[in-house]
N, C-alpha and C positions, 0 to 999 in steps of 0.2 A: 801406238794409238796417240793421237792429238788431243791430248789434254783441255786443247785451247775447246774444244768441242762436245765433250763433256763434263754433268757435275754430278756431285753423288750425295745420297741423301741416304740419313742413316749410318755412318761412316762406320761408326762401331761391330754391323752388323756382322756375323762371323758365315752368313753364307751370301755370295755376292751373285747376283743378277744383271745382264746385260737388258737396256734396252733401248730399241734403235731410232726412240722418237720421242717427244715430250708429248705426254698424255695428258687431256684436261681432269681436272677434280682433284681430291684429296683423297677420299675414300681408297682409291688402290693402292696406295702407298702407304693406308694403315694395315693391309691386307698385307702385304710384304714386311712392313717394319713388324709387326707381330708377329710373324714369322723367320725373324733374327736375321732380314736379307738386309745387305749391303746395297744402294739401289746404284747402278751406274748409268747415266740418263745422254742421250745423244743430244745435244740441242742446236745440230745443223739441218734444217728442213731442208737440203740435199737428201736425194737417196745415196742410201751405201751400199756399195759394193761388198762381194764375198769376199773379199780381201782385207777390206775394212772390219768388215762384222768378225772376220777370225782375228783380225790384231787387237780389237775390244776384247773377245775371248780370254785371249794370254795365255797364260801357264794353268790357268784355274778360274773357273768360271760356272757356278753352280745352277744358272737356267736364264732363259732367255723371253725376251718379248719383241717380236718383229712384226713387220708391218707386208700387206699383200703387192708391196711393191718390191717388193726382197724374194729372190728366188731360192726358198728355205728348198733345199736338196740332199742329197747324197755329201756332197762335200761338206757345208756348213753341219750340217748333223754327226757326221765325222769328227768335223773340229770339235764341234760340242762337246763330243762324247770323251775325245781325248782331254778336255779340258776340265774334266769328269761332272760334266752337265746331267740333269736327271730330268729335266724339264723345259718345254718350250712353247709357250703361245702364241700363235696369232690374234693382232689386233683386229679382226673381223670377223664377220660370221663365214663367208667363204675365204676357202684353202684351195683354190686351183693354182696360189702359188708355190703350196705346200706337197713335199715329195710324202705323204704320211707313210708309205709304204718303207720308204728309206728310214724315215723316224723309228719305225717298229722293228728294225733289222738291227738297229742301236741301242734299240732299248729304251729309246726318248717318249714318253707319252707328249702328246699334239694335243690341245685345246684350241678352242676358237669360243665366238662371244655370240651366241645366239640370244632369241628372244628380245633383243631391246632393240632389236632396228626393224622390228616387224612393220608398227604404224608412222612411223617415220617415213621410213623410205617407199610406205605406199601412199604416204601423200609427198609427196616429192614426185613421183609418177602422176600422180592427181593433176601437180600443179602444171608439169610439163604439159599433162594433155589438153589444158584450157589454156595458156598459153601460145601453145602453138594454134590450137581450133582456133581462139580468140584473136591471134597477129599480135599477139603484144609486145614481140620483141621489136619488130617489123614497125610499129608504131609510138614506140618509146624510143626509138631511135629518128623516126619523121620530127616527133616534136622537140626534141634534143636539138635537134638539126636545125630549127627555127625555121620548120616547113609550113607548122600548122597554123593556116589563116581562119579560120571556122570550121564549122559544123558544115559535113556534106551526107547528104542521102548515102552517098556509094563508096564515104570514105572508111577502110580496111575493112569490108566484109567476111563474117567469118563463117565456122561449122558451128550451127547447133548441134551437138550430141544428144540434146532431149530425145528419147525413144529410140534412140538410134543402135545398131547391135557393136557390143563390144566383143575383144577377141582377146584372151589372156595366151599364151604362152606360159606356162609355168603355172599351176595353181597348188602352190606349197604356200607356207606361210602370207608370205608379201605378196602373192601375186591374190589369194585370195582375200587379204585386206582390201586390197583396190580394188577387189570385184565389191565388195560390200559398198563402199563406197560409194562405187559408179553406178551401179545399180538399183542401192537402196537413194540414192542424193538425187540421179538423175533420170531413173527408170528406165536405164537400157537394158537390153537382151543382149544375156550372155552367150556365148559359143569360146570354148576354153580346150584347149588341148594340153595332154599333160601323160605319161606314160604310168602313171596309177591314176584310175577315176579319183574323185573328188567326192564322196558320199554325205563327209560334213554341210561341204559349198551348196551341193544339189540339195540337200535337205531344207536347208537354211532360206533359200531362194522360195524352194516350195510352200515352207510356210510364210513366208512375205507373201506371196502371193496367197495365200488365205488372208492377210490380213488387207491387202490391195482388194479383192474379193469383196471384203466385209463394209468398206469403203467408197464400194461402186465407182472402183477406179479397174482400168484395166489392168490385165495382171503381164509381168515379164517372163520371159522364157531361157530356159539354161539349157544346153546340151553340151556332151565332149564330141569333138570333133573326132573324126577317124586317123584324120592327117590334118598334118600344120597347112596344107596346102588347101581343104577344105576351109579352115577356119583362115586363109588369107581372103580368100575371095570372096566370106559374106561378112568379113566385119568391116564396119568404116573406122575405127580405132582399134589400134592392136599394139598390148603394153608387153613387153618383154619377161618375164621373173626367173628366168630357168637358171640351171647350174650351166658354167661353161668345165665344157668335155671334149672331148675328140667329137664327140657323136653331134655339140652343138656347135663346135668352131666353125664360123658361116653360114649358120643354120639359116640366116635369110643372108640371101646371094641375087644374083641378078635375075637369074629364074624364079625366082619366086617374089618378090618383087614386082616384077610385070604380072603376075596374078592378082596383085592389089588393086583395088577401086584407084579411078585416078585421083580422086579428092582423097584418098584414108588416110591415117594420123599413124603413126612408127614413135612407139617412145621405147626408149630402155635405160633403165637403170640396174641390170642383170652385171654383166660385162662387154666389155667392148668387142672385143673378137667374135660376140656370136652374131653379131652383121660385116658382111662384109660392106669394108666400110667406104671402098673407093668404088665401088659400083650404087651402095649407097647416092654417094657424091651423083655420080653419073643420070641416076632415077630422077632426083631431083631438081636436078639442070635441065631433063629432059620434059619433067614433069609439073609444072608451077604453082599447080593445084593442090598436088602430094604434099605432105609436111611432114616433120619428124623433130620428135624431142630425143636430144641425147644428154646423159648423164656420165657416160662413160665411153671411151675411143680405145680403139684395136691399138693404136701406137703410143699411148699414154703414157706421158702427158702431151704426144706430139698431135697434128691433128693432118688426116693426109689433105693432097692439094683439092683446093678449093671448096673444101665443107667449109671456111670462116665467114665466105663469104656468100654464101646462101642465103636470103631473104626470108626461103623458108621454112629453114632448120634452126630450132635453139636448141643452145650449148652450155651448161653448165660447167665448171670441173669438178666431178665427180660429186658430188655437195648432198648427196640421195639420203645421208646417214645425218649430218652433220645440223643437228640440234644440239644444246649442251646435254639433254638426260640422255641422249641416247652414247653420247661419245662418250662421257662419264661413267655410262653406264658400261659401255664395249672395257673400259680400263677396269672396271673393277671387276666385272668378271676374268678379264686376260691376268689377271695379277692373284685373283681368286684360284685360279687353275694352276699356276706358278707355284704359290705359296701352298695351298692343299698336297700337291704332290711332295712339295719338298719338306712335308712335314708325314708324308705316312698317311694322309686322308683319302677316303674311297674316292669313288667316281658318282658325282650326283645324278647325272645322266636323267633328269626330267625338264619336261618342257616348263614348267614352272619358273622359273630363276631370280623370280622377284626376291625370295627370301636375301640373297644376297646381296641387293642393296641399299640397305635400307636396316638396321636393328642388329643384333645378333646374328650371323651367317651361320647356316650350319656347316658341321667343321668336314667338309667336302669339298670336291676340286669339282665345278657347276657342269662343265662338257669337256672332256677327254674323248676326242676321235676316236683313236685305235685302244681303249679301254678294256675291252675285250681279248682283243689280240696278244695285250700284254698284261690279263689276268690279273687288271687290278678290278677289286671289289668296289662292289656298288651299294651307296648307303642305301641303310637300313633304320628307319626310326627307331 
């Protein structure tokens, strides 16, 4: 291990922790020093290889904190286990890079960091989708350019969204944020697909619309789609939120794509792989109308040929999380899970998670995946 590349904090600590990234805030590293961990901290914004992550490991290495750009597997979970690891978190809320199955076969319980990037990353979807409606990348780059001589009637026309229907993908946590959002902010209709209904969202809509009602305003409309393929062809906007799976890898592909309006809006801040992304490309060379907000790419951080230079796709890298509470907030639970397990603490397993940051934590590890499977106990007040 290159020393030159990490530092450690807590030095005295007598059980030691890997982890593969420097994480903002303070608070997770009370969570771990409290819990007698030696903290050993990567601070090369390179990604590491499983080569690397097991040379960190050593001869002894008591749990781990990696990042969704690490392909936590059979091997690494191996290494762990022989390095007589008890513990490993993900710094995210998705694990589609995480083998959890492999984890459970070792005995490793898997956390990840829900609940703090709900409204986050569904205004970062927000923002993408008025950005691109609006051309703003397209015209922050005219006036950079020292193009903009005045004010013109027909200079970068965009989409209104007002009334217009929207189309979720995913209506779990984040994806039903944005729906509030866009519908309560800008009174569109919803059309949402999602493989369990949505009874909260549908409810919730329904009573806005009593209160739209009450206001002698018109009221908006929700339904679930049957197929994603229905819900391509009546929305003029369509935000991404879904898990990536085998069942979503590609899920919009070039067949389905040509079923979109030629004007509709494509954001994702999900993952990359569930568009395919070089027919993507292709739609939108073909298409000038079409626009697309992405937050995340199939070959990340690479971008395939020709999305850079599309006028009408904007491209963040990756940024959907990345406020301080929320990244702050991802550390202290990933370290919260760390530290609970490696002390004997249940599994908190509620969607709740605020207690832990902020006051007294209760003495629980916040979300353990496979908790279950490996029959750790679940608090109890």
């Amino acid at each position: 291990m290159d020393s030159n590349k990490w530092k450690i904090h807590n030095a005295s600590g007598s059980k030691r922790v890997i982890v593969t990234k420097e994480l903002p805030g303070d608070r997770w590293l009370d969570f771990l020093t409290a819990a007698d961990c030696k903290i050993e901290i990567c601070t090369s914004p390179e990604v590491l290889s499983s080569q690397e992550i097991k040379a960190a490991f050593g001869d002894r290495c008591d749990a781990a904190i990696g990042q969704l750009t690490e392909p936590w597997g059979d091997e690494l979970f191996a290494a762990l286990k022989t390095a007589g690891g008890t513990a490993y978190s993900n710094y995210a809320v998705g694990f589609n890079n995480v083998d959890v199955d492999a984890a459970t076969q070792h005995g490793i319980p898997v956390g990840n960091t829900p609940g703090v990037l709900t409204e986050t990353t569904a205004q970062m979807a927000v923002a993408l989708t008025f950005a691109v409606a609006r051309r703003v990348g397209e015209a922050e780059r005219f006036l950079r350019d020292g193009k903009y001589h005045g004010w013109l009637p027909t200079l970068f026309l965009g989409n209104l969204l007002w009334r217009k229907t929207l189309g979720i993908i995913g209506a779990g946590r984040i994806g039903s944020a944005y729906a509030h959002m866009m519908v309560e902010g800008h009174k569109m209709n919803l059309i949402y697909y999602d493989v369990h209904p949505n009874a909260d969202l549908e409810n919730h809509i329904a009573r806005y619309n009593d209160f739209l009602t009450a206001q002698d305003r018109p009221p908006v409309s929700c339904k679930r789609a049957k197929t994603v393929e229905e819900l391509l062809q009546e929305a003029d906007c369509v935000s991404i939120h879904t898990i990536l799976d085998e069942s979503t890898h590609h899920l919009i592909n070039a067949q389905r794509l040509a079923l979109m309006k030629y004007d509709a809006i494509l954001v994702n801040t999900s993952r990359g792989p569930v568009i395919d992304e070089a027919a993507l490309v292709a739609h939108c060379q073909k298409q000038p109308d079409f626009k697309a907000g992405l937050d995340v790419f199939e070959d990340e951080p690479d971008l395939k040929p020709g999305l850079i230079d599309l006028d009408n796709v904007v491209i963040v890298p990756h940024i959907a999380s990345a406020t301080s509470w929320t990244r702050q907030g991802m550390a202290t639970l990933a370290a919260a899970n760390v530290a609970g397990i490696l002390q004997g603490y249940p599994a908190w397993q509620r969607q709740d998670i605020t207690p832990f940051l902020e006051g007294d934590a209760p003495k629980a590890a916040p979300s353990i995946l496979n908790a279950e499977a490996l029959k750790i106990p679940v608090y109890k007040d």
